[in-house]
C-alpha positions as CSV (number, residue, x, y, z in Angstrom):
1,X,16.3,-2.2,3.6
2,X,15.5,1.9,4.4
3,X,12.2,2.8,5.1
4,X,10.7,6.3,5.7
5,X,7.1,7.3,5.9
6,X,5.1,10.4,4.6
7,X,2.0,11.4,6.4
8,X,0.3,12.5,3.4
9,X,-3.5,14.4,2.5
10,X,-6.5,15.0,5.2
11,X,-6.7,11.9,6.2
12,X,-3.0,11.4,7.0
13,X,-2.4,8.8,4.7
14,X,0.7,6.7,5.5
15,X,2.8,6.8,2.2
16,X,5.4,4.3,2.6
17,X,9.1,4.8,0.6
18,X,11.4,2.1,1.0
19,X,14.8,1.5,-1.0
20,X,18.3,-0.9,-0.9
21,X,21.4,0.3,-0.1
22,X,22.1,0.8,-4.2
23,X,19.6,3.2,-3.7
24,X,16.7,1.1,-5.6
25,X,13.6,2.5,-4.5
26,X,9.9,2.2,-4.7
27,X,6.7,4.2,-3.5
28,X,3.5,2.5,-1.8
29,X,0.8,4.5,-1.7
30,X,1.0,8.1,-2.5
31,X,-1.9,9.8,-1.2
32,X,-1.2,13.1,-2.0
33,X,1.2,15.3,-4.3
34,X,4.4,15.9,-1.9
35,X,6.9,18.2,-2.7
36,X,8.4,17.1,0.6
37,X,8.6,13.8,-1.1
38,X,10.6,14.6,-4.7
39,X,12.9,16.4,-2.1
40,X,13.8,13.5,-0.1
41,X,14.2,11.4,-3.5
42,X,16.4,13.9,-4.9
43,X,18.9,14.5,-1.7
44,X,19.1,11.2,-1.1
45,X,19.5,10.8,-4.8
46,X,17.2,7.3,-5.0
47,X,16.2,5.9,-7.9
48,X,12.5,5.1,-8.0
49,X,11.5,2.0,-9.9
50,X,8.0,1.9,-9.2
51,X,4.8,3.8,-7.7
52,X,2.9,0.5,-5.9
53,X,-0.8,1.2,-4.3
54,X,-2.5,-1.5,-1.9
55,X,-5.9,-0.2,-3.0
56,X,-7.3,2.4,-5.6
57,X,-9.0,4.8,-3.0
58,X,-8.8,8.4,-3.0
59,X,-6.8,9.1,-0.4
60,X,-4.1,6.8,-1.2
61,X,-3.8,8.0,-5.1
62,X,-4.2,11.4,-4.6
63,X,-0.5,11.7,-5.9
64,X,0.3,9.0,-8.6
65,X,0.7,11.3,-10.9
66,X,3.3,13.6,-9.8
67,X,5.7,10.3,-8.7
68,X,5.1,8.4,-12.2
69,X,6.7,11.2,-13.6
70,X,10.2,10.0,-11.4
71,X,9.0,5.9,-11.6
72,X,11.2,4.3,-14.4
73,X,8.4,1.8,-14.6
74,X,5.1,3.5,-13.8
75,X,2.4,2.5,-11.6
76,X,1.1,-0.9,-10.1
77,X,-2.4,-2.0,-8.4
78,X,-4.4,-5.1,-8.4
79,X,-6.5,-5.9,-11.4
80,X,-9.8,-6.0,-9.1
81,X,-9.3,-2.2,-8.2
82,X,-9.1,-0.8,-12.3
83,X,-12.5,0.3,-12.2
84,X,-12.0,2.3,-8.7
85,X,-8.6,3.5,-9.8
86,X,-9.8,4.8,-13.1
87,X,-13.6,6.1,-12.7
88,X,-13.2,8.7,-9.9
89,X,-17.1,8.3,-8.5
90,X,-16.2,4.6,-7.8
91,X,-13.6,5.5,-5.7
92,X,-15.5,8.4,-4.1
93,X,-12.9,10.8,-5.7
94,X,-14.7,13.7,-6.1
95,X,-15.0,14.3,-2.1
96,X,-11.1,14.7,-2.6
97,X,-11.1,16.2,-5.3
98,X,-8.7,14.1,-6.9
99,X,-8.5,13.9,-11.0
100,X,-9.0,10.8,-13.0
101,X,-5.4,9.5,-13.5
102,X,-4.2,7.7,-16.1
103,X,-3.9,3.4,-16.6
104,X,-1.9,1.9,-14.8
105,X,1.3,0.0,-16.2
106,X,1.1,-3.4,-14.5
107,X,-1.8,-5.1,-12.7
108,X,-0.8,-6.8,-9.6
109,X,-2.1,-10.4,-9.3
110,X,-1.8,-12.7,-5.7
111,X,1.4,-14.3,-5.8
112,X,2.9,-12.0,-7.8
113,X,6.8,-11.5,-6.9
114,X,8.3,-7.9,-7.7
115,X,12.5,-7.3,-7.2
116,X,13.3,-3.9,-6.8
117,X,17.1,-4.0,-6.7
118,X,18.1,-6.0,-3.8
119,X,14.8,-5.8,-2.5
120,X,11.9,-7.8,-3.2
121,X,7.8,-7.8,-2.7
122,X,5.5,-10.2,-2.9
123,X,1.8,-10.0,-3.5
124,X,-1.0,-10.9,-1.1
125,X,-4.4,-10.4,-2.5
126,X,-6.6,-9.3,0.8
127,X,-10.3,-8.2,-0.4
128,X,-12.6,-7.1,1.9
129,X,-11.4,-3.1,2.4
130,X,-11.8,-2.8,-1.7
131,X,-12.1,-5.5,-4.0
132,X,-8.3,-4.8,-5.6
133,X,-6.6,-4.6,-1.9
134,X,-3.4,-6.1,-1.5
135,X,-0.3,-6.2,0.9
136,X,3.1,-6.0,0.1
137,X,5.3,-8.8,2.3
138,X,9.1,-7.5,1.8
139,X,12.0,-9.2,2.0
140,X,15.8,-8.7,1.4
141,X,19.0,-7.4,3.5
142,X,18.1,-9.2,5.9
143,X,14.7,-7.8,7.0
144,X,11.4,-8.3,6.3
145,X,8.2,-6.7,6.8
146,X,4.7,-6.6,6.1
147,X,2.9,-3.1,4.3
148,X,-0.7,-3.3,5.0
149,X,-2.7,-0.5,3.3
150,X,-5.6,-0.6,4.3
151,X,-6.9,-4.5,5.1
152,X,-4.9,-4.1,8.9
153,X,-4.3,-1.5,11.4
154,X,-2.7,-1.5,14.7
155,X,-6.3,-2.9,16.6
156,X,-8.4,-2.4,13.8
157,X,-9.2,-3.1,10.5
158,X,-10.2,-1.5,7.2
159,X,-14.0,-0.3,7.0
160,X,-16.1,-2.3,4.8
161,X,-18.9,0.0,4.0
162,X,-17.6,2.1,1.5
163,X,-18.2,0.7,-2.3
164,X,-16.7,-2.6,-3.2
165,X,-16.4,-3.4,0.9
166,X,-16.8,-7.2,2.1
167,X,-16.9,-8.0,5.7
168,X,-16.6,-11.6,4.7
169,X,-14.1,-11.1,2.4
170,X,-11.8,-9.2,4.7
171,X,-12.4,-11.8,7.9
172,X,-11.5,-14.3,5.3
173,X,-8.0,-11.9,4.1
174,X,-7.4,-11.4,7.5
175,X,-6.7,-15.4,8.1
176,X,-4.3,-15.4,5.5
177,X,-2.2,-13.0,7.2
178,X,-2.7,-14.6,10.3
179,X,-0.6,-17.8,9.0
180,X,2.3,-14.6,9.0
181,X,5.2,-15.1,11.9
182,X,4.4,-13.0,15.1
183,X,7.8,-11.4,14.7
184,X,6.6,-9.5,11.7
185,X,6.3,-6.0,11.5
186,X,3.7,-4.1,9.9
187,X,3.2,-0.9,8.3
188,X,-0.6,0.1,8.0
189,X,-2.1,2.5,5.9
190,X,-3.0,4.8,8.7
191,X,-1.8,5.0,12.2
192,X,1.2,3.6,14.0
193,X,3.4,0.2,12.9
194,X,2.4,-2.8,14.7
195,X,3.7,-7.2,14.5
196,X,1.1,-9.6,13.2
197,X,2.1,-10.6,17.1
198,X,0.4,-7.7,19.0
199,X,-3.0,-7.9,16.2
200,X,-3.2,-11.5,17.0
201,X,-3.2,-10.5,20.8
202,X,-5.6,-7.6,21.3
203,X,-7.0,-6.9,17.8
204,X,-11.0,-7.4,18.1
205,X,-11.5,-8.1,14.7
206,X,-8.9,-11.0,14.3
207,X,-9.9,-14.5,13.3
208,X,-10.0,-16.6,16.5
């Protein structure tokens, strides 16, 4: 499993690229239009399956568009975060200026299991940031890790304020990934990596 991240838009949005060693690849989270990104995909000559998003908020969507063009099979968010994803004052779009892009191909569902070449993700439905968020567990060569978005951050969490936000909800997602191994790594929406190990430790917001 290769991984590389993109800090992408103002608010240095982690966009997350990972792919198998057939070169099977897939996008989480594309916050803004890269042309650093297309470059990398085209050196490295990677064949992206899918564009995934953990949430439908403005600063991770900002570039959808530009990688569905290069996705074999489109673009995929949870089913709870449509009307965010689609309806740009929902998603407070408009402060980014983002367009309204067009539907999705699949909605994402908890439980849902994804293979991506050798590689493959599974669906954990963690509302509280928005009501659509999800995290990507993923498995395969060997390695497995945990993509966040925005529900966990190295010592913090996502903010529940914005529309569509649920302290309870998220204190609630939050014990669901703290039945995940201590071992695992995790790659948040924003900021540096972190293990469910070091969150459990010295993140305030943790369930205790």
């Amino acid at each position: 499993m290769n991984v590389k991240c993109f800090y992408l838009g103002p608010l240095f949005t982690n966009g997350y690229l990972l792919w198998d060693d057939l070169d099977n690849a897939i996008f989480v989270d594309p916050g803004e239009e890269s042309a650093e990104v297309l470059k990398f995909l085209d050196e490295e000559r990677l064949r992206l399956l899918w564009v995934f998003l953990t949430h439908g908020h403005p600063d991770h969507i900002g570039g959808v568009e530009a990688l569905r063009k290069r996705a074999l099979y489109g673009v995929a968010i949870h089913e709870a975060d449509i009307p965010m994803f689609m309806e740009p004052t929902l998603g407070l779009s408009p402060l980014f200026g983002s367009k309204r892009p067009s539907p999705p191909e699949k909605l994402l569902q908890d439980g849902d299991r994804i293979a991506v070449g050798h590689l493959s993700f599974v669906v954990i439905h963690t509302p509280g940031h928005t009501p659509g968020s999800v995290c990507f567990l993923v498995e395969g060569e060997g390695k497995q890790l945990l993509i966040s978005g925005d529900t966990l951050f190295a010592q913090s969490v996502g903010r529940t304020d914005l529309p569509g936000g649920d302290g309870a909800k998220l204190l609630s997602s939050l014990r669901r990934l703290a039945e995940l191994p201590d071992d695992l790594l995790v790659l948040p929406g924003h900021g540096p990596k972190t293990t469910i190990g070091d969150e459990r430790k010295g993140n305030p917001f943790w369930p205790r």
